[in-house]
Every structure is written in C-alpha cells, then in structure tokens.
PQR file of N, CA, C, O and H, with PARSE charges and radii, in Angstrom:
ATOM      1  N   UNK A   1     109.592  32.373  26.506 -0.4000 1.5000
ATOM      2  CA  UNK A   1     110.364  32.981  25.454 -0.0000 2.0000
ATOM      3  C   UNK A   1     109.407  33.805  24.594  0.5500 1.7000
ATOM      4  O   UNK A   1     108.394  33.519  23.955 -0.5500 1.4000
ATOM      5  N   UNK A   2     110.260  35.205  24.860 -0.4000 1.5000
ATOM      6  CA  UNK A   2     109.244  35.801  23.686 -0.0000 2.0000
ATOM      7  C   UNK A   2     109.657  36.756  22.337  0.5500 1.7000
ATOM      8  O   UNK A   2     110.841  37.040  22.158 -0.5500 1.4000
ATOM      9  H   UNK A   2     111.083  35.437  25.379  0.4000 1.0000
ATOM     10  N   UNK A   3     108.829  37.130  21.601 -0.4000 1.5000
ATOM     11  CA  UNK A   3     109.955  37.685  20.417 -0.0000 2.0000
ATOM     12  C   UNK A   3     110.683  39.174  21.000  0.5500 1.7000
ATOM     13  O   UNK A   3     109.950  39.416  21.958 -0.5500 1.4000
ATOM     14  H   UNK A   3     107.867  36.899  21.746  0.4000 1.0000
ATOM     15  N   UNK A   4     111.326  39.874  20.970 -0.4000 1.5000
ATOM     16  CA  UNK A   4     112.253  41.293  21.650 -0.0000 2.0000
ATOM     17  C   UNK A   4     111.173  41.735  20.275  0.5500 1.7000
ATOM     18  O   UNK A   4     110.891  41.342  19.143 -0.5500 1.4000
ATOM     19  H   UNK A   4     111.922  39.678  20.192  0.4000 1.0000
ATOM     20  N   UNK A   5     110.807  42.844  21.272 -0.4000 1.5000
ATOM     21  CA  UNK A   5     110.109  43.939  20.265 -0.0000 2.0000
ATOM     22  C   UNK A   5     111.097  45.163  19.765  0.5500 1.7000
ATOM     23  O   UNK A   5     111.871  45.776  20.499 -0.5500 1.4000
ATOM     24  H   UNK A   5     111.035  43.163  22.192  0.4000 1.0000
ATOM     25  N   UNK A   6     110.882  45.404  18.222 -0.4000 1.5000
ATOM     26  CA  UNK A   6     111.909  46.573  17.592 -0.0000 2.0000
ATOM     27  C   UNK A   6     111.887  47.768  18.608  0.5500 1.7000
ATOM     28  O   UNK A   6     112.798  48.582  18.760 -0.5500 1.4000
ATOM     29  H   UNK A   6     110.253  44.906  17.626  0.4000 1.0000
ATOM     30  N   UNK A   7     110.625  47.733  19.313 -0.4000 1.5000
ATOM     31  CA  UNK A   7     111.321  49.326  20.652 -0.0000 2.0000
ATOM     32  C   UNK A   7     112.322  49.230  21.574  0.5500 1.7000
ATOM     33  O   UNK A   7     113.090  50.145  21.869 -0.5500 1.4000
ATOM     34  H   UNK A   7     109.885  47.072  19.189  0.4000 1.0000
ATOM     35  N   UNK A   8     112.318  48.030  22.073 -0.4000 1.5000
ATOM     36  CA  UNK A   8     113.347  47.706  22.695 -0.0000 2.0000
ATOM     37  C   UNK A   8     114.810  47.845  22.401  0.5500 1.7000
ATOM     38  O   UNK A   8     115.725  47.951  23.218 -0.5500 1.4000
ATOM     39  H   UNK A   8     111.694  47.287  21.833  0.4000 1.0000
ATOM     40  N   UNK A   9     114.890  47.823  20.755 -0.4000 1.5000
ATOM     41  CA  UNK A   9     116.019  48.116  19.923 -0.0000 2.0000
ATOM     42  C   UNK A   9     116.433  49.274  20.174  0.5500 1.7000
ATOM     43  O   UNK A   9     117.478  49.729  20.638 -0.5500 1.4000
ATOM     44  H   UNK A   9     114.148  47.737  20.091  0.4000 1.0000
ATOM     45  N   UNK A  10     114.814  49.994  19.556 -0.4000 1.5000
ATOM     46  CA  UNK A  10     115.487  51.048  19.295 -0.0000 2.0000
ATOM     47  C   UNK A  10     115.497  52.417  20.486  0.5500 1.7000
ATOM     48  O   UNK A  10     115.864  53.580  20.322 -0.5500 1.4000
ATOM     49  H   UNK A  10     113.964  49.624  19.180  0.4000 1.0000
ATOM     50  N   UNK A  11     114.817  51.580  21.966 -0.4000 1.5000
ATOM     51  CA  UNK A  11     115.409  52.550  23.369 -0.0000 2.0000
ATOM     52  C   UNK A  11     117.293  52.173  23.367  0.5500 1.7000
ATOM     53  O   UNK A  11     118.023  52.909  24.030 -0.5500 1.4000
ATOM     54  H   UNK A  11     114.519  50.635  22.099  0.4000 1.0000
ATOM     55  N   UNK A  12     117.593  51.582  22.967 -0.4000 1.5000
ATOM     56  CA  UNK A  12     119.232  50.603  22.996 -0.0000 2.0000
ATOM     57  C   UNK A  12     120.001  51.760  22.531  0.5500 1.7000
ATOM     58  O   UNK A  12     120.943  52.387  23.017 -0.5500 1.4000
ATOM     59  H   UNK A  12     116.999  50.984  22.429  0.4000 1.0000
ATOM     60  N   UNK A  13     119.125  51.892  21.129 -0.4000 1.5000
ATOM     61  CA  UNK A  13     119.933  52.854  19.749 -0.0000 2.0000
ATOM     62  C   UNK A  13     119.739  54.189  20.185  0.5500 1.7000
ATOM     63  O   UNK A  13     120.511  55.025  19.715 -0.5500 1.4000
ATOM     64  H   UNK A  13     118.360  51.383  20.735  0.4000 1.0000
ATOM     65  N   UNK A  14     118.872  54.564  20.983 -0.4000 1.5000
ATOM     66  CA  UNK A  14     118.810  56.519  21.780 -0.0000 2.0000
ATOM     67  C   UNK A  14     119.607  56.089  23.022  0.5500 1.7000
ATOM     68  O   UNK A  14     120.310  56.976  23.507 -0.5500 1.4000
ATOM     69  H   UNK A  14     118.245  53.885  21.365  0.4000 1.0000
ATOM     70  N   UNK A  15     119.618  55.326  23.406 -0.4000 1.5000
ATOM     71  CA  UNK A  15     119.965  55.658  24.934 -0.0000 2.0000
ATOM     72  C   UNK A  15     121.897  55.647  25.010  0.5500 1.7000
ATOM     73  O   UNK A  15     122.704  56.137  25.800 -0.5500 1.4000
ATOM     74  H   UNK A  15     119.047  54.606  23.013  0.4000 1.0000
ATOM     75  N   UNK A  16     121.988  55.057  24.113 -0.4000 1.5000
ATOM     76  CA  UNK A  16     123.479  54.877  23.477 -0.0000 2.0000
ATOM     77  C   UNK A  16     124.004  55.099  22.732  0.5500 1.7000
ATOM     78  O   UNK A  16     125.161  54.702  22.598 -0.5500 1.4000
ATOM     79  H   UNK A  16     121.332  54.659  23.472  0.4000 1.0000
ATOM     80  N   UNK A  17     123.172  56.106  21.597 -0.4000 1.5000
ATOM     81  CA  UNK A  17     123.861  56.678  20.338 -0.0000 2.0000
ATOM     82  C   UNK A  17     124.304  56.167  19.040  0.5500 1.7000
ATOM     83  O   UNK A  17     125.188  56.465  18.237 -0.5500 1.4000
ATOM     84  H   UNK A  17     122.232  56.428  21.705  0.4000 1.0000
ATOM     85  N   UNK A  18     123.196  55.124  19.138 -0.4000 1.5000
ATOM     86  CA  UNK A  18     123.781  54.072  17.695 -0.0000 2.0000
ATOM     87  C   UNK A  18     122.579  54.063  16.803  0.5500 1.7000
ATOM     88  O   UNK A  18     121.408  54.037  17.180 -0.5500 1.4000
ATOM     89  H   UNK A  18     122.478  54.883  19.791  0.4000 1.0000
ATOM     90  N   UNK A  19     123.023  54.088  15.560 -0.4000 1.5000
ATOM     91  CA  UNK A  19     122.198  54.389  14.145 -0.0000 2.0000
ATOM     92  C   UNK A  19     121.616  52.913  14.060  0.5500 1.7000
ATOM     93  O   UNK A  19     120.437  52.785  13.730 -0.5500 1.4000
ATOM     94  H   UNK A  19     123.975  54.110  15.253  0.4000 1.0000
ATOM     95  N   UNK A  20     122.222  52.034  14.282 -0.4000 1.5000
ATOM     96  CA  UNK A  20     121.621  50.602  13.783 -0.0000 2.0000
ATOM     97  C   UNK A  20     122.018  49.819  15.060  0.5500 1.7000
ATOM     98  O   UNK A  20     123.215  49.909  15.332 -0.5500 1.4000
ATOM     99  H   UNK A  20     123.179  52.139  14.550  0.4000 1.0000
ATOM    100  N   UNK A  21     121.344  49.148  15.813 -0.4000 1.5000
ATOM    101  CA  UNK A  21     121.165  47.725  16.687 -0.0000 2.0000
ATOM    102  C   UNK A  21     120.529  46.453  16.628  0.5500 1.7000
ATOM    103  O   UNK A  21     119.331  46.535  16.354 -0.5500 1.4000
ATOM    104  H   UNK A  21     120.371  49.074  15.592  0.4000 1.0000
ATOM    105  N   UNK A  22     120.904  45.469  16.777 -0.4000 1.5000
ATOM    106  CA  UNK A  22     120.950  44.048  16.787 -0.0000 2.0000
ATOM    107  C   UNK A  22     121.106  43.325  17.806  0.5500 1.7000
ATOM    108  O   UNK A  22     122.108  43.221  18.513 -0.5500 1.4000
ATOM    109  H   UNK A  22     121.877  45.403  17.000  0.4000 1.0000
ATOM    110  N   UNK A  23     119.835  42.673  17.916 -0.4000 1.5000
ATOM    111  CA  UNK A  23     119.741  42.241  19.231 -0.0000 2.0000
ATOM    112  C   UNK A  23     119.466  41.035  19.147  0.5500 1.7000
ATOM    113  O   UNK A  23     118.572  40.752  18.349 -0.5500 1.4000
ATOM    114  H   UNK A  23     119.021  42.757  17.341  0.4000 1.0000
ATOM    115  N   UNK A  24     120.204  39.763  20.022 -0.4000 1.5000
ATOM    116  CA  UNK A  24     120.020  38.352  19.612 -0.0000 2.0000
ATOM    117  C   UNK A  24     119.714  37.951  20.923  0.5500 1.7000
ATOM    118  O   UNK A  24     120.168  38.478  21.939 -0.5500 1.4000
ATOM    119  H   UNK A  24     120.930  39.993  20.669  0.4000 1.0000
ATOM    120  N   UNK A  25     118.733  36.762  20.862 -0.4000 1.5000
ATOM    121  CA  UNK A  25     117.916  36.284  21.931 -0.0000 2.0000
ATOM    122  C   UNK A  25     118.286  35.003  21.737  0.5500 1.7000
ATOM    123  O   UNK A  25     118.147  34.573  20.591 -0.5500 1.4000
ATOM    124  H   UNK A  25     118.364  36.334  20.037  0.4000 1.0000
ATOM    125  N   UNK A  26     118.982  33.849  23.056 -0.4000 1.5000
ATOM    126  CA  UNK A  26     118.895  32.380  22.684 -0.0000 2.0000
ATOM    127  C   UNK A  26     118.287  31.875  23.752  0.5500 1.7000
ATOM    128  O   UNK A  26     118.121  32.695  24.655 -0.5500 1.4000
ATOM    129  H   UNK A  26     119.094  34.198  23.987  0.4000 1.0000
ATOM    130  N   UNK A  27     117.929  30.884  23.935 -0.4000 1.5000
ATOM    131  CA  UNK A  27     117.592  30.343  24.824 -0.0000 2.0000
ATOM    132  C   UNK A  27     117.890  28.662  24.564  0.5500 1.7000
ATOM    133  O   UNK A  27     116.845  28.041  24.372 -0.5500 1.4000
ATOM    134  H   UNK A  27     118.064  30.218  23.201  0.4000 1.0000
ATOM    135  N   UNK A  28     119.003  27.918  24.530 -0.4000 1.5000
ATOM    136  CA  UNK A  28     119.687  27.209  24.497 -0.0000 2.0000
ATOM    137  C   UNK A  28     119.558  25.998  25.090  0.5500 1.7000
ATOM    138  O   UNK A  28     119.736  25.036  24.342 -0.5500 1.4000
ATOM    139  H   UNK A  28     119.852  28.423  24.686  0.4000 1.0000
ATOM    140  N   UNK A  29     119.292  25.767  26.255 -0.4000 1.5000
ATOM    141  CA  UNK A  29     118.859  24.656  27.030 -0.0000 2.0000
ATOM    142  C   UNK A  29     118.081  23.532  26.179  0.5500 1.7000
ATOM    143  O   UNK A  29     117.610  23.979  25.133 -0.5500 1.4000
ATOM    144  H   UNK A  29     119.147  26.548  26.862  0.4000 1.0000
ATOM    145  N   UNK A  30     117.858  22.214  26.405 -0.4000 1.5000
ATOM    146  CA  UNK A  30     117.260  21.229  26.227 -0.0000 2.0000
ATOM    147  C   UNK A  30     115.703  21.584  26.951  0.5500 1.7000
ATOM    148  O   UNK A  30     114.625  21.490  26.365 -0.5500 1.4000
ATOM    149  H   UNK A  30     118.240  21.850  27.255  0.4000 1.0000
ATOM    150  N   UNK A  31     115.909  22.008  28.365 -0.4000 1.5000
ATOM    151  CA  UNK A  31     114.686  22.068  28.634 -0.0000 2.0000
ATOM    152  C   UNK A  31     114.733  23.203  30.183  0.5500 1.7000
ATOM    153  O   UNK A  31     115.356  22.737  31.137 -0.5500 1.4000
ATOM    154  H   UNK A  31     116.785  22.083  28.841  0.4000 1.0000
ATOM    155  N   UNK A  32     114.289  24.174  30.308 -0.4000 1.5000
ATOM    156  CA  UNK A  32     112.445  23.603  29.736 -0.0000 2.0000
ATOM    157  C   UNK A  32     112.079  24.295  27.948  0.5500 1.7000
ATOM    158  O   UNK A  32     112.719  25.074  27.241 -0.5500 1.4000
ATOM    159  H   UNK A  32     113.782  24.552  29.533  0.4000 1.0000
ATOM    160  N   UNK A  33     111.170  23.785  27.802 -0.4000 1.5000
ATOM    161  CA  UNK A  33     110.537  24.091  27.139 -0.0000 2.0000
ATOM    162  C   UNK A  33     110.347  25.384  26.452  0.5500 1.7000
ATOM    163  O   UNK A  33     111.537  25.696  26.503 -0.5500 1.4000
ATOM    164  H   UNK A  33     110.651  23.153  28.377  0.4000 1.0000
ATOM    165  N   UNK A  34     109.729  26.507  25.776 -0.4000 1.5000
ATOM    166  CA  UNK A  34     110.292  25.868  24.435 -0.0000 2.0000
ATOM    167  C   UNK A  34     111.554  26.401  24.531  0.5500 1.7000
ATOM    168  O   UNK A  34     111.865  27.037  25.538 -0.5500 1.4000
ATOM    169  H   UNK A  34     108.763  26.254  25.735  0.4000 1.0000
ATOM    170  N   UNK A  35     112.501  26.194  23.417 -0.4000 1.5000
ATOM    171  CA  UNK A  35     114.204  27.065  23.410 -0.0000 2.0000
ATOM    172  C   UNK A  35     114.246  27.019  21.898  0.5500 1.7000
ATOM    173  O   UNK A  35     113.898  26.089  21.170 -0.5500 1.4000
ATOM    174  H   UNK A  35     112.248  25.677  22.598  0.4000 1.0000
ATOM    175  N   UNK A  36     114.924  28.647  21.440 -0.4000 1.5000
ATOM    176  CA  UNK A  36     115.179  28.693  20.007 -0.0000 2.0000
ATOM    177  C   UNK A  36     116.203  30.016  20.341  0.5500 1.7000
ATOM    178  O   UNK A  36     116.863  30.367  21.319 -0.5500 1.4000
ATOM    179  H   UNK A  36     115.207  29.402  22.032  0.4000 1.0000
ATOM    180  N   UNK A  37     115.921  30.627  18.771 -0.4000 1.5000
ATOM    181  CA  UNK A  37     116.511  31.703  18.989 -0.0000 2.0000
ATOM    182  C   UNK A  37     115.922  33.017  18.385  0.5500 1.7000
ATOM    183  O   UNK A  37     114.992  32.883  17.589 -0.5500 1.4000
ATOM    184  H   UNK A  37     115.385  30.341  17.976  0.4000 1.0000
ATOM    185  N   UNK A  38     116.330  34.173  18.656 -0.4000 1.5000
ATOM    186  CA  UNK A  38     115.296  35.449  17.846 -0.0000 2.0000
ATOM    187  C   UNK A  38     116.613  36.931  17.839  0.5500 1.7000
ATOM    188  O   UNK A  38     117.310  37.472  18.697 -0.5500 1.4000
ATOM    189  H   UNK A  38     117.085  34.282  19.302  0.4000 1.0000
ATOM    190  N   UNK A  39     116.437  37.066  16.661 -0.4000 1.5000
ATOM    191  CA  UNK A  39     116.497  38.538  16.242 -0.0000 2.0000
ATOM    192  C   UNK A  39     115.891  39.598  16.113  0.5500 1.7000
ATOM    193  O   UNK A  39     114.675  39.708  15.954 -0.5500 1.4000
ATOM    194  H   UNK A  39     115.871  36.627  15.964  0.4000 1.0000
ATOM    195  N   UNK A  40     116.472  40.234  16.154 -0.4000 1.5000
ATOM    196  CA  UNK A  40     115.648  41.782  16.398 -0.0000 2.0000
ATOM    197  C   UNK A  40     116.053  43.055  15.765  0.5500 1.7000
ATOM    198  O   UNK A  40     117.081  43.434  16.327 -0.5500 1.4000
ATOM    199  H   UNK A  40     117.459  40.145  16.283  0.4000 1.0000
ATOM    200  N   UNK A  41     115.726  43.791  14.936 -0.4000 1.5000
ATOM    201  CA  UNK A  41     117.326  44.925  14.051 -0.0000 2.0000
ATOM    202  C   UNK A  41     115.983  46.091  14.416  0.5500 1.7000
ATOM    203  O   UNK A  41     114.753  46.109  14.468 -0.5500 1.4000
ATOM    204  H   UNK A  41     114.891  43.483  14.480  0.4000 1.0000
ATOM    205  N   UNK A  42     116.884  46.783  14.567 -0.4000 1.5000
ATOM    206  CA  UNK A  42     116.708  48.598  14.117 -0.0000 2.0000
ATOM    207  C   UNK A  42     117.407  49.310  13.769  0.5500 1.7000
ATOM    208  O   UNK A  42     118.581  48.999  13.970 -0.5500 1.4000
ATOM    209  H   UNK A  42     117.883  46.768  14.525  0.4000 1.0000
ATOM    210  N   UNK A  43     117.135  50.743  13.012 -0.4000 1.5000
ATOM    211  CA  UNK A  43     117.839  51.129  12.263 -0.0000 2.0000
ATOM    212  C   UNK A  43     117.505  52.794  12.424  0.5500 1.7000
ATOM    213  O   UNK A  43     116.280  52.877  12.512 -0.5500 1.4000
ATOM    214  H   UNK A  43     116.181  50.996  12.848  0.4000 1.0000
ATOM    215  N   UNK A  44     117.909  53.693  12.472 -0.4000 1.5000
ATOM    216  CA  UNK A  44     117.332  55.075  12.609 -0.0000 2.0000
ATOM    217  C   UNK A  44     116.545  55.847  11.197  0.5500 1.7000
ATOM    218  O   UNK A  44     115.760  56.792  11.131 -0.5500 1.4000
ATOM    219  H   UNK A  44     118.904  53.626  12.401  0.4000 1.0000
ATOM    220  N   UNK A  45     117.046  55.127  10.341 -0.4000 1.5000
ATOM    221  CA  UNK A  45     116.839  55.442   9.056 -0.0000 2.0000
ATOM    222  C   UNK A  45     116.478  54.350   8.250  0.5500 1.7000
ATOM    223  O   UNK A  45     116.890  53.204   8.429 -0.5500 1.4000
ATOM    224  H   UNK A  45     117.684  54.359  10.394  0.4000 1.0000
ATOM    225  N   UNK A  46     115.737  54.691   7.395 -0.4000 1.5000
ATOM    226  CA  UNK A  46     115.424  53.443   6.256 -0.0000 2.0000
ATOM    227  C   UNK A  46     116.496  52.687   6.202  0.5500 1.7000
ATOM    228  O   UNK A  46     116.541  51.619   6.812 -0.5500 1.4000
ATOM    229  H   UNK A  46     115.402  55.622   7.250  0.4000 1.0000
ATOM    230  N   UNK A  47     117.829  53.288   5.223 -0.4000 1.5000
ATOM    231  CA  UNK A  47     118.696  52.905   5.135 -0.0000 2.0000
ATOM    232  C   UNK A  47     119.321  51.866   6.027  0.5500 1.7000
ATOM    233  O   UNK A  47     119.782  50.783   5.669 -0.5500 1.4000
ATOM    234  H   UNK A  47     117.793  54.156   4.727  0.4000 1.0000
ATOM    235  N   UNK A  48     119.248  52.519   7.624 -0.4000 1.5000
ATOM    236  CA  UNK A  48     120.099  51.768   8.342 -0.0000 2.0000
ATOM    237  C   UNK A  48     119.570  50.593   8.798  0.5500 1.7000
ATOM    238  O   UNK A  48     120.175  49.565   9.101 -0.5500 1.4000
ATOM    239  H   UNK A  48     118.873  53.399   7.915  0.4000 1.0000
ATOM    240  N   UNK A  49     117.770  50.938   8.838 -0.4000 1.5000
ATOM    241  CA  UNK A  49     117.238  49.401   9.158 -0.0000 2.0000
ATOM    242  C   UNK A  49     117.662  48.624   8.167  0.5500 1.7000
ATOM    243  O   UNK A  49     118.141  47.525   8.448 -0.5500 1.4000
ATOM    244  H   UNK A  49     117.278  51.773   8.591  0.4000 1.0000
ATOM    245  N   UNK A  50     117.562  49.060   6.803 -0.4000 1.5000
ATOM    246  CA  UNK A  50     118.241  47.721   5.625 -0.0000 2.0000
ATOM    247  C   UNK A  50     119.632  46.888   5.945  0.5500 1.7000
ATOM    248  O   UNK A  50     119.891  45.697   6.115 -0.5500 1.4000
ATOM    249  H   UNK A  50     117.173  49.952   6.575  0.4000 1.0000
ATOM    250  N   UNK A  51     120.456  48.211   5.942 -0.4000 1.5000
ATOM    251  CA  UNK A  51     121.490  47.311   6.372 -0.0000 2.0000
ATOM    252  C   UNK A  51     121.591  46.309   7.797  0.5500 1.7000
ATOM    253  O   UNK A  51     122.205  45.242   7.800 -0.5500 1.4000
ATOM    254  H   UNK A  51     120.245  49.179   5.804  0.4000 1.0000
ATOM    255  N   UNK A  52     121.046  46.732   8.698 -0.4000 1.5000
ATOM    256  CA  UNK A  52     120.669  45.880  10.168 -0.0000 2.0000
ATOM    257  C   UNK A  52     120.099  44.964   9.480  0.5500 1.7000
ATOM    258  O   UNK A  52     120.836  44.034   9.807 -0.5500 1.4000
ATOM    259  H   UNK A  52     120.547  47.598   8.697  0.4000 1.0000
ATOM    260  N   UNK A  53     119.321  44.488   8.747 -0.4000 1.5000
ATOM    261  CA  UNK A  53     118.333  43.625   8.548 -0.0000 2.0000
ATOM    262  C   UNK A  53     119.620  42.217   7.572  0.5500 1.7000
ATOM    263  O   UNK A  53     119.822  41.011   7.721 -0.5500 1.4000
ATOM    264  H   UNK A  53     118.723  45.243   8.482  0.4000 1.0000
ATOM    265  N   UNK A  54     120.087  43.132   6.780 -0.4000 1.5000
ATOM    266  CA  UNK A  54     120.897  42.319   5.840 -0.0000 2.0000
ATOM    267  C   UNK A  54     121.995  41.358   6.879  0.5500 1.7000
ATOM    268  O   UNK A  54     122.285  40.163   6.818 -0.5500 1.4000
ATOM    269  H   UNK A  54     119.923  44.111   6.659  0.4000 1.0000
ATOM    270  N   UNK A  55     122.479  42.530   7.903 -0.4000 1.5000
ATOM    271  CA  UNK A  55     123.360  41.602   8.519 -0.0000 2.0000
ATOM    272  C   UNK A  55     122.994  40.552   9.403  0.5500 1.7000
ATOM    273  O   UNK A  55     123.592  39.500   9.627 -0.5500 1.4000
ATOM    274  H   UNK A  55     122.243  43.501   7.952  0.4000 1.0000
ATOM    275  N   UNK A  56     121.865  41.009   9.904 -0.4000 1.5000
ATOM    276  CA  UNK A  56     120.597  39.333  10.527 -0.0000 2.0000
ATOM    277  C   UNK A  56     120.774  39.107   9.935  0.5500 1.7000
ATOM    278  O   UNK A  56     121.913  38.674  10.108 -0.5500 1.4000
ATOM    279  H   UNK A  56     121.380  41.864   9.723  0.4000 1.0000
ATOM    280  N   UNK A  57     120.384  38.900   8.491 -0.4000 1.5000
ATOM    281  CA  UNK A  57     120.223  37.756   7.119 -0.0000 2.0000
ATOM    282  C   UNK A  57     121.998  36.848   7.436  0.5500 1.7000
ATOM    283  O   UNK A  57     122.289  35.735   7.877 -0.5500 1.4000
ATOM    284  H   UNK A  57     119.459  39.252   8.350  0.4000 1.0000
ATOM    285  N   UNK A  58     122.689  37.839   7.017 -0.4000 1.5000
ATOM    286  CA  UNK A  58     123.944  37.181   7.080 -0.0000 2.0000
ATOM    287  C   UNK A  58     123.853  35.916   8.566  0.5500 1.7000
ATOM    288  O   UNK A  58     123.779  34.687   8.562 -0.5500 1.4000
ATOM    289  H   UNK A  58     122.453  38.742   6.659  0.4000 1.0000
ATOM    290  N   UNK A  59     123.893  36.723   9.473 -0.4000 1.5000
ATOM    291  CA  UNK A  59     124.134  36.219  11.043 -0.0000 2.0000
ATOM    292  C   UNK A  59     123.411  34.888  10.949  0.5500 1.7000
ATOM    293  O   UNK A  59     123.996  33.938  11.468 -0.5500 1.4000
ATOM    294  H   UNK A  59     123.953  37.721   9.477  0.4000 1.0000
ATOM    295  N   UNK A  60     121.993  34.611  10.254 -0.4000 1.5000
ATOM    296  CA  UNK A  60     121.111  33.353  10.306 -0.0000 2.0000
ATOM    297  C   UNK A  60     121.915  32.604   9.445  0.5500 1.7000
ATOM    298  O   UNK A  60     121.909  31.424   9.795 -0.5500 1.4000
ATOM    299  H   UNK A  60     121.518  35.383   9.832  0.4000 1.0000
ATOM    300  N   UNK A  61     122.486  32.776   8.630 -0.4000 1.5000
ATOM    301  CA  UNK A  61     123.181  31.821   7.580 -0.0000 2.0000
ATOM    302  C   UNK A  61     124.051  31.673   8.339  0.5500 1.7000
ATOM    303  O   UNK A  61     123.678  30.534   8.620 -0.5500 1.4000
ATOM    304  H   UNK A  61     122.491  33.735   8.346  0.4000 1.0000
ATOM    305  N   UNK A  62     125.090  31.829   9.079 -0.4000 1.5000
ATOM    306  CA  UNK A  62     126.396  31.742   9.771 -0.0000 2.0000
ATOM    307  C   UNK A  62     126.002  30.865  10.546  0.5500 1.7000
ATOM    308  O   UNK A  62     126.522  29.752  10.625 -0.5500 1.4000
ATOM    309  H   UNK A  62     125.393  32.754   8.851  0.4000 1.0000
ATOM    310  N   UNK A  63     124.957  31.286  11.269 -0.4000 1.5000
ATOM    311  CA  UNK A  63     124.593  30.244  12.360 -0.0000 2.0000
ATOM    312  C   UNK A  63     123.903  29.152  12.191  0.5500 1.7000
ATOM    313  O   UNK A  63     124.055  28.192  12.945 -0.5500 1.4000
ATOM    314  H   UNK A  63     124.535  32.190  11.204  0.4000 1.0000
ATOM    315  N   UNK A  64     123.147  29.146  11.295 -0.4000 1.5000
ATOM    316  CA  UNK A  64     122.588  27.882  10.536 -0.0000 2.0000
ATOM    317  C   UNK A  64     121.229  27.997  11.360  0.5500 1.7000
ATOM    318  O   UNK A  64     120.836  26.936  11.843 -0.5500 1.4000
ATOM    319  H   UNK A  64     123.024  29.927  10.682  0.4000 1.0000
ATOM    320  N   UNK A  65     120.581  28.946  11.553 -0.4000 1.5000
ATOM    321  CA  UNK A  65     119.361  28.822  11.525 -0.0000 2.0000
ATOM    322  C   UNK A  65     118.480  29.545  10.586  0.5500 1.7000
ATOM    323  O   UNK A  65     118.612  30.585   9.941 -0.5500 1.4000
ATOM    324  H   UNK A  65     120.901  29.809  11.160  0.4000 1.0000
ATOM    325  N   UNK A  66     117.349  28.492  10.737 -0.4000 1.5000
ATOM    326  CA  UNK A  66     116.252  28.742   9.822 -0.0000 2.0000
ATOM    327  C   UNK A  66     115.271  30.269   9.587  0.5500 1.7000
ATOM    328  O   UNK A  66     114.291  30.290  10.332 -0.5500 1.4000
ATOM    329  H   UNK A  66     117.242  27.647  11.261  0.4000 1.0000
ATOM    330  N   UNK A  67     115.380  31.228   8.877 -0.4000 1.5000
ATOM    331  CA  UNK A  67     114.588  32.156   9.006 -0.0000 2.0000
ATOM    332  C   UNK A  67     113.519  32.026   8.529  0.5500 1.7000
ATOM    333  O   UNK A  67     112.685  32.927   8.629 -0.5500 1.4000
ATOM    334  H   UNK A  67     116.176  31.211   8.271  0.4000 1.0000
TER
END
C-alpha cells in the first residue's frame, strides 16, 4: 500500500476534463498486512485544490477516519 501521488490526480483531471479530483484508496482486508485508507485531491487552481481538500476533510469525518 502506497500513498496515490497528486499527479496521478491530476493526469485523471486532463485526461477527463475536471477542475477538481478525488481519489480514495482502501485497502480493507484483515490481512495481509498493512490495510488503511488514503486520499488524494487536486485541483486546477488554488481555489479548486481548496475546495477538493475541504471535501476530503468532510469525507474523513463521514467516514470516521483519523486524519
């Protein structure tokens, strides 16, 4: 398991035409080893990374994990 790097986002956000992407990683299982979960935001603009970022914020509270 590894963290999704913001380029990865943001090939998502050119290759498809989107100002802001969010990308969620789980890995769920008991085992193997390790399992969590990861976010990832981009944004084309200052702006839009903020708001991407806010709605992770939201999304971790919903889900009840720890940021």
């Amino acid at each position: 398991m590894k963290p999704i790097p913001i380029a990865a986002a943001a090939r998502i956000a050119k290759a498809y035409g989107y100002d802001q992407v969010i990308v969620i990683g789980r890995r769920c299982a008991d085992s193997p080893m390790p399992h969590g979960e990861h976010i990832t935001t981009y944004g084309v603009t200052k702006a839009h990374c903020g708001a991407a970022a806010t709605i992770s914020k939201k999304l971790q509270q919903i889900f009840g994990w720890v940021s």
